[in-house]
N, C-alpha and C positions, 0 to 999 in steps of 0.2 A: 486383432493384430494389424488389420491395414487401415483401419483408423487411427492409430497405434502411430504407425511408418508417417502416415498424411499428415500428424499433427509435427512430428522431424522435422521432416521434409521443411514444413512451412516456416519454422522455425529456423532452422539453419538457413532459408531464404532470408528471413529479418539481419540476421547476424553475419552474411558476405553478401546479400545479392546488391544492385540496385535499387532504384524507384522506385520502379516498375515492379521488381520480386517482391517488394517488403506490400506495395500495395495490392498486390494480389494476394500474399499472407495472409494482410492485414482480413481482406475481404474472406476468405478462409478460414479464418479465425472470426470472425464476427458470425458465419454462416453456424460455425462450430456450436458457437456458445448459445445462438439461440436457439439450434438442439436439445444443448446440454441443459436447459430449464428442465426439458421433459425428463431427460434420461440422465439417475446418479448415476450410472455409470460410464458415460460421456463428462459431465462434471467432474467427476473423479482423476479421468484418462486427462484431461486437459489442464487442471492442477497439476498432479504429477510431474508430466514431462515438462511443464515450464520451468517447476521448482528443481528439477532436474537439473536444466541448464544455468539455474542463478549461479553454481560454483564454478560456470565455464565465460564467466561477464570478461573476466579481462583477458582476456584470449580470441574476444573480439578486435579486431584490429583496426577496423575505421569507427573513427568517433560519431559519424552519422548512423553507422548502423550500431552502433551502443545506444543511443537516443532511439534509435527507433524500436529496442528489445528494450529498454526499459519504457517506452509509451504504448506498445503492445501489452507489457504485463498488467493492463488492466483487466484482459479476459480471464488471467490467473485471478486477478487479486477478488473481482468479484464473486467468485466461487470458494474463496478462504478461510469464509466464515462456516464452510461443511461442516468443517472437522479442527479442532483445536492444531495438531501438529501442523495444518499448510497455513493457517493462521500466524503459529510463530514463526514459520518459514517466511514466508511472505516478511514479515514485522522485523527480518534480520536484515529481509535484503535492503529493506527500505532505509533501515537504519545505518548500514556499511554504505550505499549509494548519497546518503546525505550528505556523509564526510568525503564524500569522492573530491582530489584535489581543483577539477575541471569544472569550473561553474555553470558550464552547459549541461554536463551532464546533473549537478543538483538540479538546474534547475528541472530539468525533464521530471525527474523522479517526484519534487514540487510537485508539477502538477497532472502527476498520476496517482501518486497514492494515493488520494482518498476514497480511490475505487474501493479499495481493503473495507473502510467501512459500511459498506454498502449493504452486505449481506447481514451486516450485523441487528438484530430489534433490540433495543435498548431500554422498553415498554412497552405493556401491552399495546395489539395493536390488531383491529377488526379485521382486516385484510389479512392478518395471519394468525387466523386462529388455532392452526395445527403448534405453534412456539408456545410452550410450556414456562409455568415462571421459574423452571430450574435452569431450564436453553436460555432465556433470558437475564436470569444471573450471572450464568455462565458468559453472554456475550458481553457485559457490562463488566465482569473481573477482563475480558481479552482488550476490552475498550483501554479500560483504566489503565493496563499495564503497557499498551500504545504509548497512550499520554507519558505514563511516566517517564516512560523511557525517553521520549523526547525530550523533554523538562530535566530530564539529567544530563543528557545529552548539552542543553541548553547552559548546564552551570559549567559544564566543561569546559565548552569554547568562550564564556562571558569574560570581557576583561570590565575593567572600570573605566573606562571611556564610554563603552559603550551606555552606560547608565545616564548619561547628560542628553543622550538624542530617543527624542519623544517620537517618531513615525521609523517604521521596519525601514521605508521607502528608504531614509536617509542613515541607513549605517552603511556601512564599506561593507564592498562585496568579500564573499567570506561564510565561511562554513554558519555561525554565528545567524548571518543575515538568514539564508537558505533555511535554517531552522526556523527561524518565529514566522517564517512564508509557509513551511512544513505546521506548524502548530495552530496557527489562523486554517487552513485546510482542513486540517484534522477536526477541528472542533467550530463548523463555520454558523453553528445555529444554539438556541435556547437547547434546543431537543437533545444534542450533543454534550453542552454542557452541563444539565441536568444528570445526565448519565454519568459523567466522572462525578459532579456530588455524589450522588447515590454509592458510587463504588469509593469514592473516599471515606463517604458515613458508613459504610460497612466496616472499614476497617480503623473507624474512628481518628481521622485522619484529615477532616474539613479544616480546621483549623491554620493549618500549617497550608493549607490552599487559599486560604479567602485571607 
């Protein structure tokens, strides 16, 4: 319980305090998390209550400390790969924050997601021998449906203009741009992308990718 109240606490510091409050959070919250490797139930406690507060984001009132509760949820996101449910939780917030109409705040979210994938093994992997090839199916279908979702997300905002400009750098800023910055993130390596293969070849659905 008073681990419980301390992780609030810290929180509601990101989301009115100062500086000074949010980096003292911040260091609070990093102390937290390198606990939380040891103890699932520290990992647990600190998902929870972040995902807790995703439904209370606009009700933050300074746009500095919005930017600073979405560049902290990377202590959340890293730990989301636990459990399938803070996984989608996480992958909603990230997806409602993309389309935020404030381009400060995309861009924050930009470049914190891909904490989200962090936790996930997407192939075997010597270092983690205890991940099973069912866990690892399993993180390659939460992978794949990441992606998708972005990539839908991506036909929504696309007009026909944007089709004539070849670099992300050079589209107008715009929900549209924030995405393919979100999707370059997402998938920034071989390793990455071999995984949504695999989770398209599952469900026989390469084609319509490549």
């Amino acid at each position: 319980m008073i681990l419980f109240m301390r992780l609030q606490e810290a929180i509601q510091k990101i989301k009115t305090g100062d500086k000074e409050d949010i980096k003292a959070a911040n260091i609070f919250l990093k102390s937290f998390w390198n606990d939380s490797i040891k103890s699932k139930r520290k990992s647990v406690q600190l998902v929870k209550v972040y995902i807790s507060e995703f439904r209370n984001f606009n009700s933050i009132q300074n746009k500095s400390n919005q930017i600073a509760f979405i560049s902290l949820c990377k202590w959340a996101f890293m730990h989301s790969s636990d459990d399938e449910k803070y996984f989608k939780k996480c992958q909603e917030f990230v997806m409602e924050i993309i389309q935020h109409p404030s381009g400060h705040i995309r861009h924050a979210m930009v470049w914190v997601a891909d904490y989200i994938t962090m936790g996930l093994c997407l192939k075997p992997d010597s270092f983690r021998k205890n991940i099973t090839p069912e866990k690892i199916k399993e993180h390659q279908r939460l992978y794949g449906e990441l992606i998708d979702e972005v990539y839908e997300l991506c036909d929504k905002y696309f007009q026909k203009r944007f089709g004539r400009i070849k670099y992300i750098q050079s589209l107008p800023l715009g929900v549209y741009k924030s995405l393919q910055f979100l999707s370059t993130h997402l998938m920034p390596s071989e390793y990455f992308e071999n995984a949504y293969r695999e989770y398209l070849q599952e469900r026989h659905l390469l084609n319509d990718y490549v």
